[in-house]
Every structure is written in C-alpha cells, then in structure tokens.
C-alpha positions as CSV (number, residue, x, y, z in Angstrom):
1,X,-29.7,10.3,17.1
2,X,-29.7,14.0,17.5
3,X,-31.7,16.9,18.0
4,X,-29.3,19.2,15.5
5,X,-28.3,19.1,12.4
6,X,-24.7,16.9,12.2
7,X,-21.9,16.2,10.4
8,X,-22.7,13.7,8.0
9,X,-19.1,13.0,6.8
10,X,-18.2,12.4,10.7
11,X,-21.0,10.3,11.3
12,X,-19.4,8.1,8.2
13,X,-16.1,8.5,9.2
14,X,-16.6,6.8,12.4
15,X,-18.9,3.8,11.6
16,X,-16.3,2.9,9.2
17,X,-13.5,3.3,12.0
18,X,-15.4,1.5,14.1
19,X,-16.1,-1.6,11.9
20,X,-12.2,-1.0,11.2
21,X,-11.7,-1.9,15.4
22,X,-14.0,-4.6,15.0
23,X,-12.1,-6.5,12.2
24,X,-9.0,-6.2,13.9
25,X,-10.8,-7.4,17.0
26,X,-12.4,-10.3,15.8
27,X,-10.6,-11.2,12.0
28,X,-14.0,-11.3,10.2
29,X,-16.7,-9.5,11.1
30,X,-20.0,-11.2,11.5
31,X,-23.0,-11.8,13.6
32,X,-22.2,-14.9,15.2
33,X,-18.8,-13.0,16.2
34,X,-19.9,-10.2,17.7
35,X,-22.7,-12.4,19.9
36,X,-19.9,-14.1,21.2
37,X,-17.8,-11.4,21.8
38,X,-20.4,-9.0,23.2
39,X,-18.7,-8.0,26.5
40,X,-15.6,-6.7,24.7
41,X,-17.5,-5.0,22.0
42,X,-19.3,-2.9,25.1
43,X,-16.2,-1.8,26.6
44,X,-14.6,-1.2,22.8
45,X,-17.7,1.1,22.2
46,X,-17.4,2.4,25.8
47,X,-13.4,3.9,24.7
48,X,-14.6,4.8,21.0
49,X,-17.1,7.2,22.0
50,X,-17.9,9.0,24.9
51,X,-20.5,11.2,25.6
52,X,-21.6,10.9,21.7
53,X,-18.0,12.2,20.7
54,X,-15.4,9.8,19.2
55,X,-12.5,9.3,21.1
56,X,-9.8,6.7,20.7
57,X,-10.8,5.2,17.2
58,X,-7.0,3.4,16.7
59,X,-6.9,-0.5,17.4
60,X,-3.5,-0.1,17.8
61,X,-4.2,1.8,21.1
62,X,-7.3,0.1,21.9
63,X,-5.7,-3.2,21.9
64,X,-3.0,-2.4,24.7
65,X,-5.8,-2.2,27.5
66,X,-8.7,-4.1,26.0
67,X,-7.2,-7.6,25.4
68,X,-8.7,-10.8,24.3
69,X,-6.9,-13.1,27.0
70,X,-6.0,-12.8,30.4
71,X,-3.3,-10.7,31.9
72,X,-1.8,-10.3,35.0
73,X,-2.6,-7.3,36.9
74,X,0.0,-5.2,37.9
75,X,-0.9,-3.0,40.7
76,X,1.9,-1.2,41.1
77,X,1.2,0.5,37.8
78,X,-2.4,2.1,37.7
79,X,-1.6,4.6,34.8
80,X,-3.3,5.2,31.8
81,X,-0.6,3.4,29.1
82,X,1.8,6.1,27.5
83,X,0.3,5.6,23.9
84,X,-3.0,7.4,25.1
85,X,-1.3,10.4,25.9
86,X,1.9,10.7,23.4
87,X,2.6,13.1,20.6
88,X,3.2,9.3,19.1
89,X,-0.2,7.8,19.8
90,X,-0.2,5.0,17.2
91,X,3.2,3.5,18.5
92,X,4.5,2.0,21.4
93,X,7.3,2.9,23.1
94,X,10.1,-0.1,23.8
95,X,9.4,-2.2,21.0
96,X,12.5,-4.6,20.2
97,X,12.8,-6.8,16.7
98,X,15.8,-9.0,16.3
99,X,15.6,-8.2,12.3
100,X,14.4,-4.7,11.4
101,X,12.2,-5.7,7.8
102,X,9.7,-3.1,6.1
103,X,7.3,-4.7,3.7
104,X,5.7,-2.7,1.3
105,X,2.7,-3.5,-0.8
106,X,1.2,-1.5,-3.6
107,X,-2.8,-2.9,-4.6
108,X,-4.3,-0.8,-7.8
109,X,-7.6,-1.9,-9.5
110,X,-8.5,-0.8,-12.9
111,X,-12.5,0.6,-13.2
112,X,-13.5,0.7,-16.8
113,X,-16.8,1.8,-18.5
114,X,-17.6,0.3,-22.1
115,X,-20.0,1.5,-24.2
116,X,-21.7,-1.0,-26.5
117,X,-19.5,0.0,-29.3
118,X,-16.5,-0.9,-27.5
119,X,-15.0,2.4,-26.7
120,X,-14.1,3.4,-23.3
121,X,-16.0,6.3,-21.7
122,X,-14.1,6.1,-17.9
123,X,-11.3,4.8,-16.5
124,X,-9.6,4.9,-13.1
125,X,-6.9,3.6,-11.1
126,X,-8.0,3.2,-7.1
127,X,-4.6,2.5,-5.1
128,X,-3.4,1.8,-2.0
129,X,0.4,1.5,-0.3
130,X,0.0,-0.7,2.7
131,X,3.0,-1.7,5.2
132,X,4.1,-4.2,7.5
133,X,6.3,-3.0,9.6
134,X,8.9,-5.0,11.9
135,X,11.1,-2.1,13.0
136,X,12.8,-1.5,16.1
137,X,12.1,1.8,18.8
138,X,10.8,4.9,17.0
139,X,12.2,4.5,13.4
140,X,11.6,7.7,10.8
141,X,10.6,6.7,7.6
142,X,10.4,8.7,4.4
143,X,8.8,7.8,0.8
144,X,9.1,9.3,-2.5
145,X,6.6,9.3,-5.4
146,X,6.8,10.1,-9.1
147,X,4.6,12.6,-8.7
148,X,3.9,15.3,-11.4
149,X,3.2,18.2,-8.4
150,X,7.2,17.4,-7.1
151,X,8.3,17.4,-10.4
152,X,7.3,20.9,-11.1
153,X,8.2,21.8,-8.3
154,X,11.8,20.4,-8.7
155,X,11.8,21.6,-12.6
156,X,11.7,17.9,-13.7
157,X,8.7,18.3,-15.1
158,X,9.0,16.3,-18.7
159,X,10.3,13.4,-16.2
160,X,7.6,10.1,-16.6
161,X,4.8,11.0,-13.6
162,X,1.3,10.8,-12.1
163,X,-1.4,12.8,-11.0
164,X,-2.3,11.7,-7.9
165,X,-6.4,12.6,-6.7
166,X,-8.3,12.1,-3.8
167,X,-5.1,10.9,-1.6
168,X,-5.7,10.2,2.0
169,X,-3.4,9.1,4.7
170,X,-3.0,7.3,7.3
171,X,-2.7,9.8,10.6
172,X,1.2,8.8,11.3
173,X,2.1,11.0,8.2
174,X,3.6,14.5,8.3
175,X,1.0,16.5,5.8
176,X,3.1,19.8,6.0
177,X,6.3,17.8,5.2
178,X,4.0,16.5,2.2
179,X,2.5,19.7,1.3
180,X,6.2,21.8,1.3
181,X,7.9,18.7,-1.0
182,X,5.5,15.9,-1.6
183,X,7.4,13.6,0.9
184,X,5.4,11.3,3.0
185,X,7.3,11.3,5.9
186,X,5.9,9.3,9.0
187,X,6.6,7.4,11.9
188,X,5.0,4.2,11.4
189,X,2.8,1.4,13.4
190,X,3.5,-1.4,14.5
191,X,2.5,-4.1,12.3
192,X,0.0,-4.2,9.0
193,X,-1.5,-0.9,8.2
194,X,-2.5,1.3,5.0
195,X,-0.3,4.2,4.8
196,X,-2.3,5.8,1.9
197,X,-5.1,5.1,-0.6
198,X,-5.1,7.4,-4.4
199,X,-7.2,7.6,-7.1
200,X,-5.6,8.2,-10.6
201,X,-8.2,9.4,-13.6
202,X,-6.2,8.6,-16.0
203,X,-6.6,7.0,-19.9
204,X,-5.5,3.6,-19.6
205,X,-5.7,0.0,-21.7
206,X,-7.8,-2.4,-19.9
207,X,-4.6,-5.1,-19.1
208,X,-7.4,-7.5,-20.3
209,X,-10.3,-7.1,-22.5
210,X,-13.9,-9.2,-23.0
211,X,-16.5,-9.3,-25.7
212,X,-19.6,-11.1,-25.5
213,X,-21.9,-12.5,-28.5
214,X,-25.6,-13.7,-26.8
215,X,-27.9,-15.4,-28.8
216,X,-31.5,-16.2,-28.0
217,X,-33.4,-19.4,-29.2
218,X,-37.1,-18.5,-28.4
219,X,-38.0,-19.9,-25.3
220,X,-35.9,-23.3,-26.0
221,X,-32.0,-22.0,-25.2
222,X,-29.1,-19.0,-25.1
223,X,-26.0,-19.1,-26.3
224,X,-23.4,-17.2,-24.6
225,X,-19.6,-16.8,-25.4
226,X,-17.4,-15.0,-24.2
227,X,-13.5,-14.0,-25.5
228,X,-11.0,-12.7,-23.8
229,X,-7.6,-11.1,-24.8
230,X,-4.6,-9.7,-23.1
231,X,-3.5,-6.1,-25.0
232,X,0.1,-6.1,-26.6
233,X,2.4,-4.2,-24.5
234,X,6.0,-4.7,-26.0
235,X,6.9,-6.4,-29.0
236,X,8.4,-9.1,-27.6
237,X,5.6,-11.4,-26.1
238,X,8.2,-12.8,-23.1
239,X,8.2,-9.4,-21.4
240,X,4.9,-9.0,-21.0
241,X,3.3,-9.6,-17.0
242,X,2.3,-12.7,-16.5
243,X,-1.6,-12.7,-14.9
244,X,-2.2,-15.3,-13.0
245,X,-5.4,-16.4,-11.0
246,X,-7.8,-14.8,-13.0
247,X,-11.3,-15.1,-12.4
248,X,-14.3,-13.4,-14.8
249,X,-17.8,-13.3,-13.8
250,X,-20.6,-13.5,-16.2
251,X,-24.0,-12.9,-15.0
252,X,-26.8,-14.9,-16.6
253,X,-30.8,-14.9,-16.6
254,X,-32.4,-16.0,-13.3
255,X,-34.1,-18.8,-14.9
256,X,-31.4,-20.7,-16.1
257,X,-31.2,-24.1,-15.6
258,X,-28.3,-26.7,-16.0
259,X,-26.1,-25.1,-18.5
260,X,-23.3,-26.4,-20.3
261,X,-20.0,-25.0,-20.4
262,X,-16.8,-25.4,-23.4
263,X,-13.9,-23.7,-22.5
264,X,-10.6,-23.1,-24.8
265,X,-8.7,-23.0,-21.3
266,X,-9.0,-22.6,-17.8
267,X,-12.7,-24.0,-15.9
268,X,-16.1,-22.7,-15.6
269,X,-18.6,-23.3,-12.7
270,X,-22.3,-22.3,-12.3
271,X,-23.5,-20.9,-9.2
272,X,-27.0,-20.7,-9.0
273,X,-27.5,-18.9,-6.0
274,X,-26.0,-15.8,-7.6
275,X,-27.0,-16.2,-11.0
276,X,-23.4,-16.2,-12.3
277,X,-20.9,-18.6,-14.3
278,X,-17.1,-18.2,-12.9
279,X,-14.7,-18.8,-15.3
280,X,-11.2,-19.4,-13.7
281,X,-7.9,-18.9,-15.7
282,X,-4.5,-20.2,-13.7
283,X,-2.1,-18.8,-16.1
284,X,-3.6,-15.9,-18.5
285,X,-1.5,-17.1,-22.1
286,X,-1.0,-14.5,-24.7
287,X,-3.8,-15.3,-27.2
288,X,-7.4,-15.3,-27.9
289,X,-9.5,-17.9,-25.7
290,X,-12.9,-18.7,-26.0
291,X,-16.1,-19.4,-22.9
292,X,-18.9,-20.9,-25.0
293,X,-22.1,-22.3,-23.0
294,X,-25.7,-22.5,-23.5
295,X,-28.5,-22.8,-20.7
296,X,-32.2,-24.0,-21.2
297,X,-34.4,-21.9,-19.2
298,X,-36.7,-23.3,-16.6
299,X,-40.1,-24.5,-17.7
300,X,-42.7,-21.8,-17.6
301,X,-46.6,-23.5,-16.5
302,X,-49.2,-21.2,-17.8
C-alpha cells in the first residue's frame, strides 16, 4: 500500500518473482505448503524486499544462505557470500562437474482463433528456450538464431527466418552483445532456468484441426461429435511428426448427466466437476477420427 502513485509494471514484476522463489522453495506452491513452511517464507520476504524496495529477487542467490536443512556454522567466515556482491550474481564461484553437459529445451504453443466459418482470424507462436546447465567454473556461452533482424544485417536476408516480438531474457544475457549482432551471449546458472521467452505473430497451419457438429433433442438429449485431423505437411506421410500424448477438451452443458462416449481411437472420460469430456489420443495417426457422445440432461422439477 502506498500513499503515491506506483509503478504498476514493478508491482507485477515482483509478485511474479516472488511466487517464482516460492516454487523453487517449496516445488508446488500451495497453502498447506506455505503454512508449513512459514518461518522460511518470513526470512525469504525479509531478503526480497526491504524497506518496500525489491532486493535480491534470484533463488539462485537466495538459496545459498536461506537453506531448507541444517548446516554447520562456520564462524570463521561471517561474510556476506560472494554471489551477493559479484558482477556474476546468478553464479557461484568454484563449481566443479565431472562431465560438462548443456541441455537445451525449446517449448512453443500454437494460439489460434476460428471464426465459425472455419477461417482463422489470429495466430501466434509463444516460445520459450530453457537450459539445464551442468558446466564447470565460469563457462561463456553464445547462441545463434535465425533471425530476420541478423540477417539483414549480415545481407542474408532472402535466407529462411523469423521475426521475433516481445523477447525477454533472462538477466545473465549481454543485451548490447544482442542489440550490436543479435547474439545472446551469457554466462549461465547453475542448473534449470529460462534463458528467453518470444512471441511470433505469424500465419501458421494449426498442426491439428477440430470441427464440431451439436445437435439438440428438445429437452430429451445432445449429440456431440467431434473430428479431428492432422494437416498434410509433405507428400510422403512417413515424414510427417509424430504427436503423441494428445489430449482435447470439450466443454459441455452444466446439466449434463451420464453421457456416453464412441470413440474411432484413443479414450474419453467425463469430468463433472469441470464440465468437460477429455479425449486422450496416445499416438495421433494420419487420418480422420471421429468423438461421438450424447448426454441426457438432468431432470428439471417445475
């Protein structure tokens, strides 16, 4: 609470951070996890914030001094540890890996909106590149992307590329090293952590598409199928991805009552408490497949 007008954005920024601390803390944030963690969720809030200003916000840090089991104290060294107060705060100095690995993950979900027609009004791509990193002392890392601003700027610009929006990164990377040739060049943390997130507002296929008939019976039943496809990407049907674990939600009315389910493949399941069948699909084939069910609503006392 304050007297003055604040900064919104920060105010955001620093709730998420701190529910950010609290996950790695505790692995799921919950009520019954932060009641029995209380005492290190006061001294956590204590180091994020002082005097109403955010301080230390990285769990990296955090979690050299405020540690969930018992250590022995040292008193010949009462100093505040090095990664407060180091150009490097995210990374410790000294660490030691038998095996140097880098594990690199890209996650990308498609959002679509579908008119009723069919046609495709928006679609994005929301990415992220996340890392785990086992790397010995204070490696340098750099990472190239096909991205259409380098390309001008190299003159390779009728090379295949993307337009990356709304990028933020992770506070390890070098944005003037980004900015002068679109490198992201970094000194990473120790361990998991998201080096970037994107958006790309680009015109793309759905990878899988859905059409619904409904069909209403008074007040005795609905009808509801549901087909799915996969779009052709190649000629050849052998190189085209594999989906697998695929798992389509389709909402129904609230006064549904025990309905019945005929599937072409895959396995449906009703759950009630949120008003939704799940349709599960192990291995997406390349053809047509069908989700036919019908529910009786719940009897209506005048």
């Amino acid at each position: 609470i304050t007297m003055k007008n604040a900064n919104a954005s920060l105010v955001y920024s620093f709730l998420y951070k701190v529910v950010e601390v609290f996950s790695e803390y505790f692995k799921e944030l919950e009520e019954e996890s932060i009641r029995d963690n209380f005492v290190i969720v006061y001294e956590l809030l204590d180091e994020l914030m002082d005097f109403g200003f955010p301080q230390t916000t990285d769990s990296k840090i955090l979690q050299e001094y405020i540690t969930q089991q018992g250590n022995k104290l040292d008193t010949g060294k009462s100093r505040v540890p090095a990664t407060v107060t180091n150009a490097v705060s995210w990374r410790s100095e000294g660490i030691k890996y038998k095996k140097n690995e880098v594990f690199i993950d890209v996650i990308e979900s498609v959002n679509l909106l579908v008119n009723a027609n069919g046609s495709v009004l928006l679609s994005e791509i929301v990415g992220s590149i996340k890392l785990k990193v086992f790397l010995s002392g204070m490696p340098e890392l750099r990472l190239g992307l096909n991205d259409r601003v380098l390309f001008e700027l190299t003159g390779r610009g009728k090379n295949k590329s993307v337009e990356l929006e709304d990028v933020k990164f992770h506070q390890c990377v070098r944005l003037s090293r980004f900015d002068n040739d679109r490198t992201i060049s970094f000194i990473p943390p120790d361990g998991d952590f998201e080096l970037m997130s994107y958006r790309l507002n680009t015109q793309v296929k759905p990878l899988i598409w859905i059409e619904s008939v409904i069909e209403k019976f008074s007040h005795s039943r609905v009808e509801i199928m549901v087909k799915v496809n996969r779009f052709q990407r190649c000629l050849h049907s052998y190189l085209w991805p594999v989906a697998n674990g695929v798992e389509i939600c389709v909402p129904v009315p609230s006064d549904a009552d025990s309905p019945k389910f005929k599937t072409s493949i895959g396995s449906a399941k009703y759950l009630p408490e949120k008003n939704i069948v799940i349709w599960n699909i192990k291995s997406f084939p390349v053809r047509w497949m069908t989700l036919s069910f019908f529910t009786l609503p719940k009897p209506r006392f005048c």
